[in-house]
C-alpha positions in Angstrom: 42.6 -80.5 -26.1 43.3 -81.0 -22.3 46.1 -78.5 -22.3 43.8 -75.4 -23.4 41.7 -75.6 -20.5 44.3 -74.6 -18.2 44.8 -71.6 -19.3 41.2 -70.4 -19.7 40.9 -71.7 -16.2 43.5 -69.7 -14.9 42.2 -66.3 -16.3 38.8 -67.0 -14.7 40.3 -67.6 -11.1 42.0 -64.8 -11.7 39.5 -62.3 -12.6 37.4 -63.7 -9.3 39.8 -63.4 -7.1 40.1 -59.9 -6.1 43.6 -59.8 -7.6 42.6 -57.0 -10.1 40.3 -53.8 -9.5 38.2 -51.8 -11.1 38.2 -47.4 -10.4 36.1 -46.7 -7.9 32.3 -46.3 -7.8 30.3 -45.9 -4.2 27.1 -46.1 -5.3 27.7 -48.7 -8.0 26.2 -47.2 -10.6 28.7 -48.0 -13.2 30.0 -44.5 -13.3 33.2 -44.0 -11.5 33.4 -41.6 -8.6 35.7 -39.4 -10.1 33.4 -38.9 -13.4 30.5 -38.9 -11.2 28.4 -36.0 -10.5 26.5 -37.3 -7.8 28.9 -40.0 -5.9 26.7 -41.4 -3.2 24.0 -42.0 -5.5 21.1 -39.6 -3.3 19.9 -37.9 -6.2 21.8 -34.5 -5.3 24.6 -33.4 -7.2 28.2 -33.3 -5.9 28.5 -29.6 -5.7 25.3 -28.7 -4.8 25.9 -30.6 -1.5 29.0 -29.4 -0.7 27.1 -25.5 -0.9 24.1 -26.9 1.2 26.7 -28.7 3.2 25.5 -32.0 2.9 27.7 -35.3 3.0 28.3 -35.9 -0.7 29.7 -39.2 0.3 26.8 -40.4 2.0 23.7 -40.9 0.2 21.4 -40.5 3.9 23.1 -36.9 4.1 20.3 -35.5 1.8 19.8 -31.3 1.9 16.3 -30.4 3.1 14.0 -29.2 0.6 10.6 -28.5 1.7 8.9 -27.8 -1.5 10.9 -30.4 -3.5 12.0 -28.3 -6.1 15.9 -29.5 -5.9 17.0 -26.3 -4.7 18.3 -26.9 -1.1 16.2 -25.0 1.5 19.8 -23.2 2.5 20.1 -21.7 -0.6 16.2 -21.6 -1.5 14.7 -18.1 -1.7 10.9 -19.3 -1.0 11.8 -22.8 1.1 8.0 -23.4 0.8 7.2 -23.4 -2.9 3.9 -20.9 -2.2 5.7 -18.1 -4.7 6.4 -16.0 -1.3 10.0 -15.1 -1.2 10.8 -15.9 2.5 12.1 -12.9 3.9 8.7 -11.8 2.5 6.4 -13.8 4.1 8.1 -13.1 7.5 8.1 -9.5 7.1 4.0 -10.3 6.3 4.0 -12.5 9.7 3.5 -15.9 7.5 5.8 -19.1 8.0 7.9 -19.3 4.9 8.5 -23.4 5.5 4.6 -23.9 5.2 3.2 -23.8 1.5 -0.5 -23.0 3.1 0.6 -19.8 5.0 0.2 -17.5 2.6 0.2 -13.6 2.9 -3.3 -12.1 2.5 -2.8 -10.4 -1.0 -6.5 -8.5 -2.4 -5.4 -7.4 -5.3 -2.5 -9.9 -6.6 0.4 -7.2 -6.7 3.2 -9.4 -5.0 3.0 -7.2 -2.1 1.0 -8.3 1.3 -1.9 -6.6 2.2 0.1 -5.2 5.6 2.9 -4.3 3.5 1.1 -2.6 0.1 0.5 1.0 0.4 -2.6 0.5 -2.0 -4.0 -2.8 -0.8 -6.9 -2.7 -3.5 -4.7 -1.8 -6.4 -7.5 0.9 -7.3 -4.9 3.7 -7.2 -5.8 5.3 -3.7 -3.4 5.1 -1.1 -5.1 2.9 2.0 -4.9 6.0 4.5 -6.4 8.1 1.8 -9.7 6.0 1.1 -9.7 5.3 5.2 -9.4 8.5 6.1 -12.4 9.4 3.3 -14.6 6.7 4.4 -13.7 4.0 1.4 -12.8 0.7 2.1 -9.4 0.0 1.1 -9.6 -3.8 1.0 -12.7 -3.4 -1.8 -11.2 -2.2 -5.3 -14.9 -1.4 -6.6 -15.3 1.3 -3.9 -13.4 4.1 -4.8 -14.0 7.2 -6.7 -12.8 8.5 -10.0 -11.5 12.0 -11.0 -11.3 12.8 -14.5 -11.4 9.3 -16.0 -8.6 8.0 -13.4 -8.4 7.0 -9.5 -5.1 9.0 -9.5 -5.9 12.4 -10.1 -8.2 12.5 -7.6 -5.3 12.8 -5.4 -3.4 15.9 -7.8 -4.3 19.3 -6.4 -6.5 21.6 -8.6 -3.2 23.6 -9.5 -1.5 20.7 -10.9 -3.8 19.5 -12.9 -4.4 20.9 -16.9 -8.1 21.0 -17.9 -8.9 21.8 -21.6 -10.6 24.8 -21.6 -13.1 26.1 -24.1 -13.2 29.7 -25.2 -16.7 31.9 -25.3 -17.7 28.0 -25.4 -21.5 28.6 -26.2 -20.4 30.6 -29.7 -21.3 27.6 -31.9 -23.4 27.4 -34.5 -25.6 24.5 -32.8 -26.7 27.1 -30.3 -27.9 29.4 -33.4 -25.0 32.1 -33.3 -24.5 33.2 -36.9 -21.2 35.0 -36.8 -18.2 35.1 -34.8 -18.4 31.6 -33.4 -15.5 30.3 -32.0 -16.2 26.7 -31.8 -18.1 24.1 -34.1 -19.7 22.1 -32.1 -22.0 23.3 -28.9 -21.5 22.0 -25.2 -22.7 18.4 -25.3 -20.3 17.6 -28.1 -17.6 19.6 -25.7 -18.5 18.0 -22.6 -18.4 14.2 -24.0 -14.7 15.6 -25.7 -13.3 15.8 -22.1 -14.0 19.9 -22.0 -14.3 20.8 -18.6 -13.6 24.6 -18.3 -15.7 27.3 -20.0 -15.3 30.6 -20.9 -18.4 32.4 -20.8 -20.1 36.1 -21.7 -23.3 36.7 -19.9 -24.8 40.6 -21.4 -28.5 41.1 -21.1 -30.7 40.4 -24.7 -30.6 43.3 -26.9 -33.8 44.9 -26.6 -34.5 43.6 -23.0 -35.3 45.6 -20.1 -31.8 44.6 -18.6 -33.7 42.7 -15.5 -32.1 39.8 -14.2 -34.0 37.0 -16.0 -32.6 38.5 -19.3 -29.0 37.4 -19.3 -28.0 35.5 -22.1 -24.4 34.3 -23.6 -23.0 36.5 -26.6 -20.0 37.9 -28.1 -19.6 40.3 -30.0 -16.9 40.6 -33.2 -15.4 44.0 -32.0 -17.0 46.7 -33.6 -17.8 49.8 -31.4 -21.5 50.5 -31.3 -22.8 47.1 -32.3 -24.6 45.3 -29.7 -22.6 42.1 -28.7 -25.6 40.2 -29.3 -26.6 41.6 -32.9 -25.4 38.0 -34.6 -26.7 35.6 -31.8 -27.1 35.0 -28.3 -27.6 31.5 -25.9 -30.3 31.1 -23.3 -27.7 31.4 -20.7 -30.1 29.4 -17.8 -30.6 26.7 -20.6 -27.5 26.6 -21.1 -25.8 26.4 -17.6 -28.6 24.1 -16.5 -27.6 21.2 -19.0 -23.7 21.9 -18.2 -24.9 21.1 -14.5 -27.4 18.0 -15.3 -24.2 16.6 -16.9 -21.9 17.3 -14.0 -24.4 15.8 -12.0 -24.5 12.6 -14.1 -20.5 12.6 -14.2 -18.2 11.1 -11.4 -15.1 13.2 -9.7 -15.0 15.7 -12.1 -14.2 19.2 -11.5 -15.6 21.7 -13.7 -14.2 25.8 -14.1 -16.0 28.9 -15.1 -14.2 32.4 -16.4 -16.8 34.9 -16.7 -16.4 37.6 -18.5 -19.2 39.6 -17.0 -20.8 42.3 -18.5 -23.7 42.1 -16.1 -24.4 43.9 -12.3 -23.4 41.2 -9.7 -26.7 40.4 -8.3 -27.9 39.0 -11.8 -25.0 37.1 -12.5 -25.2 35.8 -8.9 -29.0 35.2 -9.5 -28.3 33.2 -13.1 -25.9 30.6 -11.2 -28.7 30.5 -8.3 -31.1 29.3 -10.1 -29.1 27.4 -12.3 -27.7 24.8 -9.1 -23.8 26.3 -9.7 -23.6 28.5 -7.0 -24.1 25.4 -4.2 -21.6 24.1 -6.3 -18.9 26.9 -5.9 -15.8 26.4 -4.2 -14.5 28.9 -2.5 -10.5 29.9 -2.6 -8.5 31.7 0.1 -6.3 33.4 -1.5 -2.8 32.0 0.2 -4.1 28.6 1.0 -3.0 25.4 -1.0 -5.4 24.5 -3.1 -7.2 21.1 -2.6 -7.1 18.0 -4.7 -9.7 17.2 -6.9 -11.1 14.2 -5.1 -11.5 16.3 -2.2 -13.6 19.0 -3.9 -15.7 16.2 -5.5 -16.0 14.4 -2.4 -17.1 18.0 -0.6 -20.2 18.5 -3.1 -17.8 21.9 -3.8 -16.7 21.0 -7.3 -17.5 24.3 -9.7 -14.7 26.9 -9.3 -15.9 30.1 -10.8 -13.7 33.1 -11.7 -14.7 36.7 -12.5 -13.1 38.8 -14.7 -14.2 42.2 -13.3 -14.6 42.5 -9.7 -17.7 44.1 -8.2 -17.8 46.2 -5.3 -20.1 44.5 -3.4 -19.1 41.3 -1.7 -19.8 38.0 -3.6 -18.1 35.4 -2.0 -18.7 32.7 -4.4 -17.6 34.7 -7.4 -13.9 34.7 -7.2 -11.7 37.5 -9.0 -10.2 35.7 -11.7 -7.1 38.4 -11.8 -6.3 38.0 -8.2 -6.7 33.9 -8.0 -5.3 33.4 -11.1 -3.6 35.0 -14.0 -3.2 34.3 -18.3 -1.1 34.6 -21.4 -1.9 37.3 -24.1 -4.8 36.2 -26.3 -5.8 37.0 -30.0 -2.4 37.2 -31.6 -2.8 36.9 -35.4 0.1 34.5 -36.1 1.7 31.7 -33.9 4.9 33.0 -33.7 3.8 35.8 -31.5 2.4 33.8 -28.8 4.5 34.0 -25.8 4.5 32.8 -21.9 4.2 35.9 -20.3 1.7 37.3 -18.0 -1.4 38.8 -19.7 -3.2 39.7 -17.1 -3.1 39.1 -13.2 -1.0 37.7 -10.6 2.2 35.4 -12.1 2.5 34.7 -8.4 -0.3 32.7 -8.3 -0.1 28.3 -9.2 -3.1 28.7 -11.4 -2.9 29.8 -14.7 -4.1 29.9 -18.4 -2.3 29.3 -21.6 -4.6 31.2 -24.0 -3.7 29.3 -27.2 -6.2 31.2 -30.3 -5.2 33.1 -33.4 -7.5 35.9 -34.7 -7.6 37.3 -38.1 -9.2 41.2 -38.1 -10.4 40.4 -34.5 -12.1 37.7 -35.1 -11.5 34.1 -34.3 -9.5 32.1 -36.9 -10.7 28.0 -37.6 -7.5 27.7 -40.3 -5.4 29.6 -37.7 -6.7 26.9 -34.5 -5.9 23.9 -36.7 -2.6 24.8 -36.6 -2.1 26.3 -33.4 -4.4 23.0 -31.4 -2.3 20.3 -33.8 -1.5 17.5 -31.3 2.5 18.2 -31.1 2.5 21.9 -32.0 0.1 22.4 -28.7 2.0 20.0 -26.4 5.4 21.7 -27.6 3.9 25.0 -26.6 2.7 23.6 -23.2 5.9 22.2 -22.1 8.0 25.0 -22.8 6.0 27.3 -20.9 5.3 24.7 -18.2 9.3 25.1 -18.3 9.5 28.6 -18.3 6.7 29.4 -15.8 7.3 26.5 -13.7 4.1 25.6 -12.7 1.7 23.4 -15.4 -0.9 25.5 -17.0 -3.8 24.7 -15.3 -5.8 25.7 -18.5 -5.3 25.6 -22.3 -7.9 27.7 -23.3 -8.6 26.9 -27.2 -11.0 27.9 -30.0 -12.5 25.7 -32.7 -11.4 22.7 -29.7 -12.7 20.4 -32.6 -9.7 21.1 -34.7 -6.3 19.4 -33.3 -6.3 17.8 -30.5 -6.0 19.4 -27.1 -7.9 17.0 -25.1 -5.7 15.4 -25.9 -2.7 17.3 -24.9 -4.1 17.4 -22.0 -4.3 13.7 -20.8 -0.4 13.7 -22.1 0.3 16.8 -19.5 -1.8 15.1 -16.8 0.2 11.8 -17.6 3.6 13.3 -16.4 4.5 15.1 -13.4 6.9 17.1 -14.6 7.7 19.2 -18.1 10.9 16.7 -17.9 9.5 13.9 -18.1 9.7 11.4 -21.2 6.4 12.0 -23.1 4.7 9.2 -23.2 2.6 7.7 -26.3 0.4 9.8 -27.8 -3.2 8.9 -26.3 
């Protein structure tokens, strides 16, 4: 029995005497340094200290990290933690190693106030609402143009307004033949109308004074008194289209007058009517002005004459010298073209007269087929191509069949004919 506890005794002095060794393990964690991934036991991988050049064999040579997120503040893009990037926050003058020196930011875009071209995010550029008197640091004081803060800032020529033609010839305004429309002006206005084609004559069997204009249109046969199957209360009728502007916000409404009346009366009908102190006036040459700037001026009706009159009416702008359209009244879809109708091609605004008539008169089969959502936007496009300006106009009847207020947003959506078409509004 007293001979086995030699050798057991043996092994144990051994194994205590230093005269075998374990690999080696610095921070005596049981792992050995050369499996270890972090040697010196400081809670920072090998590696990583080696690229944030930090002693990885000595657990007080720790990287700085400000925000404690393990990523070294060498090789951390915001050191701080505040979600500032730090080349950001000192190009917005705010110390990227302090989490409570933050970049003023209104409206939450990622881009400092000093930095963001729209501070607000209400889609006017700072200088623009400054320069206008809005306050670019308060996203509710802005104005609106056509349903979007945007297109206040597009010029009058490059913006597309769906346009309604001989807009009063509905039967909801009592004309019993040769309407062109189903639906009468409030139902076109709350649609997103906002260009009118209009007839003023004087009433059949008035004295042909001033106070007797009315709207009508005739259905083309000589001798019969355009106003034999219905005529429109023109000052009734321009007097709501104004009460409604006036309740609207940044829109801009257009007139083309065909007039069939002396100057002074037509003059004397938008007078009385509040259009006229509406008017804006065009110089032929001049760029035209953006649409926030002719709502902001009080001068946001743009009115176009068909026949010029010899006197001087400043306000009533010849439609043929200012403007200029495609043929009209074609009686099948194929025959529609680009080309100039009438007027000056020169000139950036234009309108694509897109109606079909059958024996002269206007065609509802014919405009659902002709306003159908992609058959009209095809039709835009390529002539926006060809001509190379938008049409500023697509002048429709029936506007309740297809969609071409809708074409319309689509067109106002892209900048150029080139552009992918976005979703269908």
């Amino acid at each position: 029995m007293k001979r086995r506890v030699v050798p057991v005794l043996a092994v144990i002095l051994i194994l205590t005497s230093g005269c075998t060794s374990g690999p080696p393990d610095l921070d005596g964690d049981g792992i050995s340094d050369s499996e270890d991934l972090d040697i010196d036991g400081d809670g920072w991988d090998n590696d990583i200290e080696l690229n944030c050049s930090t002693d990885q064999l000595i657990s007080s040579s720790v990287p700085s990290d400000i925000d404690g997120d393990l990523i070294c503040d060498f090789l951390d893009n915001d050191d701080d933690g505040d979600l500032w990037g730090d080349f950001t926050e000192l190009d917005c003058s705010t110390d990227p190693l302090d989490n409570s020196s933050v970049p003023a930011d209104y409206d939450g875009d990622m881009i400092c106030d000093s930095l963001d071209l729209d501070a607000d995010g209400d889609g006017l550029p700072n200088d623009w609402e400054q320069s206008r008197g809005f306050d670019h640091l308060d996203r509710e004081d802005y104005i609106s143009c056509h349903g979007k803060a945007e297109y206040c800032l597009r010029t009058y020529d490059d913006f597309t307004f769906a346009e309604a033609h001989n807009a009063y010839s509905t039967p909801e305004d009592g004309v019993l033949a040769g309407i062109n429309h189903l639906t009468g002006l409030q139902s076109q206005w709350e649609g997103g109308i906002r260009s009118f084609m209009l007839d003023p004559h004087h009433q059949m069997g008035s004295q042909n004074e001033k106070e007797d204009v009315v709207f009508c249109h005739g259905i083309g046969v000589l001798g019969m008194h355009p106003c034999l199957f219905g005529s429109v209360d023109a000052f009734s009728w321009l007097r709501t289209l104004n009460s409604l502007h006036n309740n609207s916000s940044g829109d801009v409404v257009s007139f083309l007058f065909e007039n069939q009346i002396p100057g002074d009366h037509l003059e004397y009908l938008l007078n009385v009517t509040g259009i006229l102190e509406k008017a804006y006036v065009h110089e032929l040459g001049d760029p035209w002005p953006s649409i926030g700037d002719l709502s902001l001026s009080g001068k946001n009706m743009v009115v176009f004459i068909q026949y010029e009159y010899q006197e001087n009416y400043t306000e009533l702008m010849s439609a043929w010298r200012h403007t200029w359209d495609t043929p009209y009244g074609e009686e099948n879809a194929e025959d529609m073209t680009c080309s100039v109708g009438r007027g000056d091609s020169e000139q950036p605004v234009w309108h694509l007269n897109n109606w079909l008539n059958t024996f002269g008169v206007s065609d509802a089969t014919k405009a659902e087929e002709v306003n159908e959502y992609s058959t009209l936007l095809d039709r835009a496009l390529v002539c926006w191509e060809e001509v190379g300006d938008r049409p500023t106009f697509i002048g429709v009847d029936y506007w309740e069949q297809g969609e071409v207020t809708n074409v319309t947003k689509t067109l106002n959506s892209m900048a150029h004919w080139s552009d992918d078409i976005p979703a269908h509004p």
